[in-house]
N, C-alpha and C positions, 0 to 999 in steps of 0.2 A: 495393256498397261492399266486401265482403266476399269476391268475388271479385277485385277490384282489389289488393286487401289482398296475396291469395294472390300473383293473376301477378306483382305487382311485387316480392315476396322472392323468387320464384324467378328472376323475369326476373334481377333484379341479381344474383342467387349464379353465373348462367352468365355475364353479362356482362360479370362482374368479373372472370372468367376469359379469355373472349375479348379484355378490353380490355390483359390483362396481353401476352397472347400479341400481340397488335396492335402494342405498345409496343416489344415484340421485336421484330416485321419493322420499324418503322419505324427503329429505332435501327441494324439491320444496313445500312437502305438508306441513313438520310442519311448514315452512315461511308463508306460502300459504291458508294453507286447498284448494288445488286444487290441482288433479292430472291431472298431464300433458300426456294427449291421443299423443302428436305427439312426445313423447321422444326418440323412436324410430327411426324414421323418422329424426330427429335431425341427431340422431346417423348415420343414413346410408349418411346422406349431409357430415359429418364428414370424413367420408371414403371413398366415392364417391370422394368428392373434393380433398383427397389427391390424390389418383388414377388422377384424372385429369392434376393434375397440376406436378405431376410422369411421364406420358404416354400419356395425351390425354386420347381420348376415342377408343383407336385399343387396341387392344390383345397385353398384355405383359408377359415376360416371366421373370423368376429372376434375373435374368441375364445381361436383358435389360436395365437397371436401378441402377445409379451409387449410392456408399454411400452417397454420399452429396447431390446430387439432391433429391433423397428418403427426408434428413433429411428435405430440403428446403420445398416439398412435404408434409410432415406432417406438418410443423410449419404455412405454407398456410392452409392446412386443418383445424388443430385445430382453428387459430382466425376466420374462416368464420365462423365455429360453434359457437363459443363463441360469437360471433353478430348476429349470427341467434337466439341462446336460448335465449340470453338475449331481442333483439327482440322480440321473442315472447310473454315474459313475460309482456313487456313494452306497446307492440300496440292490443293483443291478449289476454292478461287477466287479464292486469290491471285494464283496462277501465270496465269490467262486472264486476271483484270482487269489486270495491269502488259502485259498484253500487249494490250488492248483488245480484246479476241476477244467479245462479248456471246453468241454463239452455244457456246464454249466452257466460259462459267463457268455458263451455262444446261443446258445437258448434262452438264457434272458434278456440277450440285445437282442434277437429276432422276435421274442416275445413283447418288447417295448416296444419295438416298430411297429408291431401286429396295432399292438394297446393306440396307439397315436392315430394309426390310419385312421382306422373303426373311428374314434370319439372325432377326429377333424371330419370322415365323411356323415357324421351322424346331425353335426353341427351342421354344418357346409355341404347342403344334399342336390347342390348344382351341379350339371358335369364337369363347368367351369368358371371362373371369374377372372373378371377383367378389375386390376390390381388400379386404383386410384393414383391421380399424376396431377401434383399439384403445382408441379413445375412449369412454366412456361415455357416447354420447348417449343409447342405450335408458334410460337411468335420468332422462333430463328430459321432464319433462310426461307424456303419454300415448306412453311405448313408444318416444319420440324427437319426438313430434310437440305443437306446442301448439294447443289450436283457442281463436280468437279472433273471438268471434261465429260467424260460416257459414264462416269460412276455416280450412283448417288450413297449419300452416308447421311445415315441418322445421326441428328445432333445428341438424342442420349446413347447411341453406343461412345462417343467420347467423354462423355459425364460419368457413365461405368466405367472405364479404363480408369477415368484421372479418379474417379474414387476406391477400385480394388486396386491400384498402385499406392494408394495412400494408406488405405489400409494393411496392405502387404509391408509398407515404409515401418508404419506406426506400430505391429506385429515384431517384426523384427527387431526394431529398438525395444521396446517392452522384454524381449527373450536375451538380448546382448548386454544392455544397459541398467537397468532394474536389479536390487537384490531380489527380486519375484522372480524373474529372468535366469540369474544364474542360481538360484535356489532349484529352480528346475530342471536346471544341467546337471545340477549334481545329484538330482532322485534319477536322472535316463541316467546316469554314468555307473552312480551304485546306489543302488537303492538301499539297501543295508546301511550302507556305509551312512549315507542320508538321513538314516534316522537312528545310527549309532551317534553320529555327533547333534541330535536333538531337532531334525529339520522335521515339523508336522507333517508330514509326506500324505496323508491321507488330506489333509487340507489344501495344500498345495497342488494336489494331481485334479482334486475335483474342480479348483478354481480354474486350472487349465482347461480340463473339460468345460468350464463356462464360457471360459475366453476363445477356444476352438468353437464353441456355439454361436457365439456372438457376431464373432469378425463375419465368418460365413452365412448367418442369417443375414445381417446387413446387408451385405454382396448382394443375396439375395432379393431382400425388398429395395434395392437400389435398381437391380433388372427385371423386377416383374411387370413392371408397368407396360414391358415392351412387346408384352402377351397376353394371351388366355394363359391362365395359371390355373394348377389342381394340385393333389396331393402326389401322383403320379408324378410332375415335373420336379417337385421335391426330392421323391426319392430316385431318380434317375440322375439331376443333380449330384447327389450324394454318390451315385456307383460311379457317374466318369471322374467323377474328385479321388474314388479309390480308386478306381482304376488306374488317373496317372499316378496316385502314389506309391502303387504298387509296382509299378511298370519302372520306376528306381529308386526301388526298395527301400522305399520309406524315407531318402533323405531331405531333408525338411525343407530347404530353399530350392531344393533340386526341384522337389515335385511342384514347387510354382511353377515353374518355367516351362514344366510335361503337363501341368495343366492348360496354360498360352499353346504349348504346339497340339494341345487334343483339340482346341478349339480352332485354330488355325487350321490343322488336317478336316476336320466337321466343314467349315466354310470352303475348303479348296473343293471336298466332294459334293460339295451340296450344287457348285457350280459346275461343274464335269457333266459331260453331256450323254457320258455314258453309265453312268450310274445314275443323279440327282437326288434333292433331299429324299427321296426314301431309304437311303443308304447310309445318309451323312452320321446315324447314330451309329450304324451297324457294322460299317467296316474298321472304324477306329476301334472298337472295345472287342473285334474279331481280330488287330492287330495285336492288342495287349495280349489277348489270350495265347496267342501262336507263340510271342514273347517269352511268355511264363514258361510254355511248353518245351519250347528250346533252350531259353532255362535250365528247366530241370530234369533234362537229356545231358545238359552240360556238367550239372552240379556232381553227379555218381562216377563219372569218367575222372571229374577232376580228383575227387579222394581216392578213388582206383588207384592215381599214378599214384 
């Protein structure tokens, strides 16, 4: 029980990250039908740039870094992202989707990604960096940790939950509640139509791509502190976030909750004595695949009949 305890706080502190970042490709694709190759990379400019505008590019410690610069730090980070995503949306795949090119808005999101990595590792030429934590968790419980029974739990994997729950909250009302929101539903519903009765649909899709940049960079500089961080974990990030949202099919609250169980399955394997974390990335995104597979074994039977 005690171990169960453990994997499932950790499982959901990742999975409420990947479910957030999942939320993001799917909200790009059903505006879209394109999924975004450099969302990742996004994400790591995202928290890169707060880092920067935190510390520079030297070696910081938690310590080093005061509350209010930190906050100034993220609020820098976050709008750089949110004019990079929407950027990309705007000069990167707008231009091939009105043109129907799949092949074209494909190669300039892998080519964006490409652009992002290069200029973060050229900036940021450490293997890796330890993300600044201006929090006081070392002062709860044991040094940051509480042990409860056999299990111990980090007090920020529940600062991550209670903030991508919040932010998954505050997403959702924005997309239900907002004329922004349902302005949105009705460019996924018909986009034609969207901009037969005068909705700026090229403005509107890019803002979304800001706001998918955003919620998920957050998430992001909200669990980095809880690692060595690189541009690598960004965009791995980014592939289990597509990955649960692909694994069902892009529906948009769906793939929160397939982003919680990719994290919850990561944490179950990572405790398994017969596998352990060297596995914990590798068999979940080796489930999706076999998924898709059987899929679309199923898909040609079905228009058969």
């Amino acid at each position: 029980m005690d171990v169960v305890l453990q994997v499932a706080v950790s499982g959901l502190a990742a999975g409420a990250v990947y479910g957030l970042v999942a939320v993001g490709h799917s909200l790009v694709y059903r505006l879209t039908g394109v999924v975004h190759f450099a969302f990742g990379e996004l994400i790591a400019l995202g928290v890169f740039a707060t880092l920067f505008f935190a510390a520079g590019t030297a070696p910081v410690t938690s310590t080093s870094v005061s509350g209010g610069r930190f906050l100034l730090a993220v609020l820098g980070g976050l709008a750089l992202v949110a004019a990079a995503s929407a950027g990309s949306y705007w000069f990167a795949v707008q231009p091939y989707q009105l043109r129907g090119s799949t092949v074209g808005w494909v190669g300039a999101s892998l080519a964006l990604a490409f652009a992002l990595r290069t200029l973060i590792v050229a900036i940021f030429d450490r293997p890796s960096y330890v993300f600044p934590d201006p929090l006081p968790f070392r002062g709860l419980g044991d040094d940051g940790f509480w042990h409860v029974g056999g299990a111990t739990i980090q007090a920020r994997s529940l600062f991550v939950i209670a903030v991508a729950l919040a932010l998954a909250g505050a997403s959702a009302w924005i997309l239900a509640r907002t004329r922004f929101g349902r302005a949105l539903e009705a460019v996924a519903s018909d986009v034609e139509g969207a901009r037969i009765v005068g909705l700026p649909v090229s403005r509107l899709v890019g803002l979304a791509f800001a706001l998918a940049g955003v919620v998920a960079g957050l998430a992001a500089v909200v669990a980095a502190p809880s690692g060595a961080f690189n541009v690598d974990t960004a965009a791995l990030l980014g592939l289990k976030g597509l990955a649960a949202a692909v694994a069902v099919r892009f529906a948009l609250w769906t793939s929160f909750v397939a982003g919680i169980a990719f994290g919850l399955l990561e944490a179950g394997i990572a405790n398994v004595s017969w596998a352990g974390p060297p596995y914990r990335e590798v068999v979940p995104l080796a489930l999706v695949l076999a998924l898709l597979a059987a899929r679309a074994l199923r898909e040609p039977e079905a228009r058969a009949e």
